[in-house]
C-alpha positions as CSV (number, residue, x, y, z in Angstrom):
1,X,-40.0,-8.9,11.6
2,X,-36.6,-9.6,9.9
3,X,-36.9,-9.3,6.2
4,X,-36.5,-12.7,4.3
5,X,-33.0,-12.7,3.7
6,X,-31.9,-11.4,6.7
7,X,-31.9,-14.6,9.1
8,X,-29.4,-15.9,7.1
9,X,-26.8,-13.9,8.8
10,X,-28.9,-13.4,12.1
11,X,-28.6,-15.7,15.2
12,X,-30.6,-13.9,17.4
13,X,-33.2,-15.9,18.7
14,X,-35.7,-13.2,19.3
15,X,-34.9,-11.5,15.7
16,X,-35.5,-15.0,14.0
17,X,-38.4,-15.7,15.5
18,X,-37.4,-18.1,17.9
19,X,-34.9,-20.4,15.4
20,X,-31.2,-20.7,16.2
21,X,-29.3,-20.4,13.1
22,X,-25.7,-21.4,12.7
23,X,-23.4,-18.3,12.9
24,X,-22.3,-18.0,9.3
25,X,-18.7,-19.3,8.4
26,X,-15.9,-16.9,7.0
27,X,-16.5,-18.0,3.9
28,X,-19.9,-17.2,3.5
29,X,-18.8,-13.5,5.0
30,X,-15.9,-12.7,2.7
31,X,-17.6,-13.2,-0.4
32,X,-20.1,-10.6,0.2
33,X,-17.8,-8.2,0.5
34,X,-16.6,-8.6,-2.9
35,X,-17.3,-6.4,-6.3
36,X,-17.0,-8.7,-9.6
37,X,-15.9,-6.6,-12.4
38,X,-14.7,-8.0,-15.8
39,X,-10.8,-7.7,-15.0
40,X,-10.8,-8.1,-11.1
41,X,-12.7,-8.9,-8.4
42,X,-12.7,-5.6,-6.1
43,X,-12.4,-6.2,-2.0
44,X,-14.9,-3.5,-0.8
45,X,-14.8,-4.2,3.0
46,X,-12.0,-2.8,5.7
47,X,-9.1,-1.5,3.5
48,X,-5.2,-1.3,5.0
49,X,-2.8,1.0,3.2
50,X,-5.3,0.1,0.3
51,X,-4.8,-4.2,0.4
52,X,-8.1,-5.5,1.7
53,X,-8.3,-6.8,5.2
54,X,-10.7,-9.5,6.9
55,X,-11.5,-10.5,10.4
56,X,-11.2,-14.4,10.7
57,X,-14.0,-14.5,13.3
58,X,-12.6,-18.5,14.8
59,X,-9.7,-17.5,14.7
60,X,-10.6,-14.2,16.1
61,X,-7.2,-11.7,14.0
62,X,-7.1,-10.0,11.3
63,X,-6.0,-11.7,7.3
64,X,-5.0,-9.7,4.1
65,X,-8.5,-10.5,1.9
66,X,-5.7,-11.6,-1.2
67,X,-4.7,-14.2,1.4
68,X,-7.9,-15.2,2.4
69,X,-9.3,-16.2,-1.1
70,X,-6.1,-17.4,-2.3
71,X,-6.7,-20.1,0.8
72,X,-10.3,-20.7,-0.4
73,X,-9.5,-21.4,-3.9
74,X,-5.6,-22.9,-4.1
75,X,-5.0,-24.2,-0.8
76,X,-2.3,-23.1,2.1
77,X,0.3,-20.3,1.2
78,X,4.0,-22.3,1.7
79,X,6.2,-20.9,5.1
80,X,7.9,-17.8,3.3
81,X,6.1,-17.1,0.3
82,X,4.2,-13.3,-0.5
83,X,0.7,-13.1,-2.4
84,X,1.5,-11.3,-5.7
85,X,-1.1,-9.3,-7.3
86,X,-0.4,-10.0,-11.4
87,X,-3.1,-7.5,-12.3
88,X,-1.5,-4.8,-9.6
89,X,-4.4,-3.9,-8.1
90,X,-4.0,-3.9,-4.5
91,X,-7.7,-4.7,-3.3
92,X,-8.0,-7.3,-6.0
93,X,-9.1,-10.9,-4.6
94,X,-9.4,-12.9,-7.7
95,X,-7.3,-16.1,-7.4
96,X,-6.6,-15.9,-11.4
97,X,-4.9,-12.9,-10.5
98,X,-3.1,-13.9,-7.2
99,X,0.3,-15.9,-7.2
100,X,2.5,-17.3,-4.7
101,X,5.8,-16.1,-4.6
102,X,9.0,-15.1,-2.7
103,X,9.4,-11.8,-1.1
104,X,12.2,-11.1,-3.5
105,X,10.4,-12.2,-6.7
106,X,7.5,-10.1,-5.6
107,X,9.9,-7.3,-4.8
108,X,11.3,-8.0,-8.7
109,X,7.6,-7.5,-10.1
110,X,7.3,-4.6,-8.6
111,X,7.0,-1.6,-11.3
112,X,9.4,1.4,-10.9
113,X,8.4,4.7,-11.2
114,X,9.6,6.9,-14.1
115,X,9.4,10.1,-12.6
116,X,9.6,11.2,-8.8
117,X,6.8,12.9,-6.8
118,X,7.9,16.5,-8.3
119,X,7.8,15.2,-11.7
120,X,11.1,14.8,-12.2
121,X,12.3,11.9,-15.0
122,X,14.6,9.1,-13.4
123,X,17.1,8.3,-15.7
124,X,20.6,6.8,-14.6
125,X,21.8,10.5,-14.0
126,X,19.4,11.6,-12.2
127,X,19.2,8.9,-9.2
128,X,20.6,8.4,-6.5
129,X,20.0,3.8,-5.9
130,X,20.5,3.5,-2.2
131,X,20.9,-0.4,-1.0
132,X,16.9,-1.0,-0.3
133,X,15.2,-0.4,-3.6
134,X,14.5,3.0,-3.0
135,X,14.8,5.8,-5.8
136,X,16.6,8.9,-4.5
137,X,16.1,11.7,-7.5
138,X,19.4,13.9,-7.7
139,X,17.1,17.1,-8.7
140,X,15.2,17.0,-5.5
141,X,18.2,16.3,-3.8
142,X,19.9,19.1,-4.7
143,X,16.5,21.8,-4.0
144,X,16.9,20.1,-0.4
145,X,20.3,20.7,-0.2
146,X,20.4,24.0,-1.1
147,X,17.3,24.6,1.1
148,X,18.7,23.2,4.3
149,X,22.3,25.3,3.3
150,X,19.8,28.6,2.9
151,X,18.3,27.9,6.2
152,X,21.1,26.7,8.9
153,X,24.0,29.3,7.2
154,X,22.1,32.3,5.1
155,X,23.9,30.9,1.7
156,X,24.3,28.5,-0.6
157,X,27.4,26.3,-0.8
158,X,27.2,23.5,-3.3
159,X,30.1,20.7,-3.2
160,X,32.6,21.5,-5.7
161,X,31.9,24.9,-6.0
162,X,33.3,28.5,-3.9
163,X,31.0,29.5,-1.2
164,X,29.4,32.4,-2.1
165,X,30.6,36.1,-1.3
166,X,29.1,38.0,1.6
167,X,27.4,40.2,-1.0
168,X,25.4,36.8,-1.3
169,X,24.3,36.4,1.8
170,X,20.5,35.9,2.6
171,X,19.7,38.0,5.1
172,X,16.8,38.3,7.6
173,X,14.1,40.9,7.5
174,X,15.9,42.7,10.7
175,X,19.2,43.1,8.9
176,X,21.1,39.8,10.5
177,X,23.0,37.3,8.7
């Protein structure tokens, strides 16, 4: 026998004893799915690159869950607009903390980093801004440089300096250079 809550999302015949029960809507499937704490409410279904996902079932793709309750609560996202997240929390579906916005202001909002993945600090002179937002830390740069140098000649030649002498030379184990 199916337990007494359990119809509700059942339309099996034969598991309902018989009754044919309405499939539920997407509504009354997305908010299941969702873990109300006092700041945000917490998507804790099907995750993508850590935003929150949800399968429409009439409409049989796949929506970002921010999207979704944004549409229950406030109505149809405008042609062009982005979802931002004010609290920055990506699998956050409360609409308090969801705003419509262009890609560009979203992409303003956006907090930078103040140190790269090695730890380093970005300050002015130590970045590298290429054209597409992205930080490029000089520091890094350089160990990468000098790595790559090291491995395609056997020394180190930084711009603006002499190349090393041959008594410099990284050798290999066998003796070559």
């Amino acid at each position: 026998r199916a337990q007494a809550n359990f119809p509700l999302l059942c339309y099996n015949p034969v598991i309902t004893g018989g009754k044919h029960l309405k499939p539920p809507t997407d509504e009354q499937r997305f908010w299941p799915e969702v873990f109300k704490t006092k700041k945000c409410w917490l998507w804790m279904g099907f995750r993508r690159r850590g935003y929150g996902a949800f399968w429409l079932h009439r409409e049989e793709r796949w929506i970002a869950a921010h999207r979704f309750s944004y549409q229950l609560s406030k109505g149809p996202i405008a042609p062009g607009l982005h979802i931002d997240h004010l609290c920055r929390t990506l699998n956050c579906v409360r609409p308090d903390h969801l705003e419509a916005v262009t890609h560009r202001e979203n992409m303003r909002r956006k907090p930078r980093p103040s140190h790269c993945p090695h730890g380093h600090e970005y300050t002015p002179e130590n970045i590298y801004q290429s054209n597409v937002r992205s930080l490029i830390c000089r520091a890094c740069f350089t160990i990468r440089s000098r790595e790559f140098q090291r491995r395609k000649h056997g020394r180190i030649h930084l711009i603006g300096l002499p190349p090393m002498s041959n008594r410099d030379k990284i050798h290999c184990k066998h003796g070559h250079e």
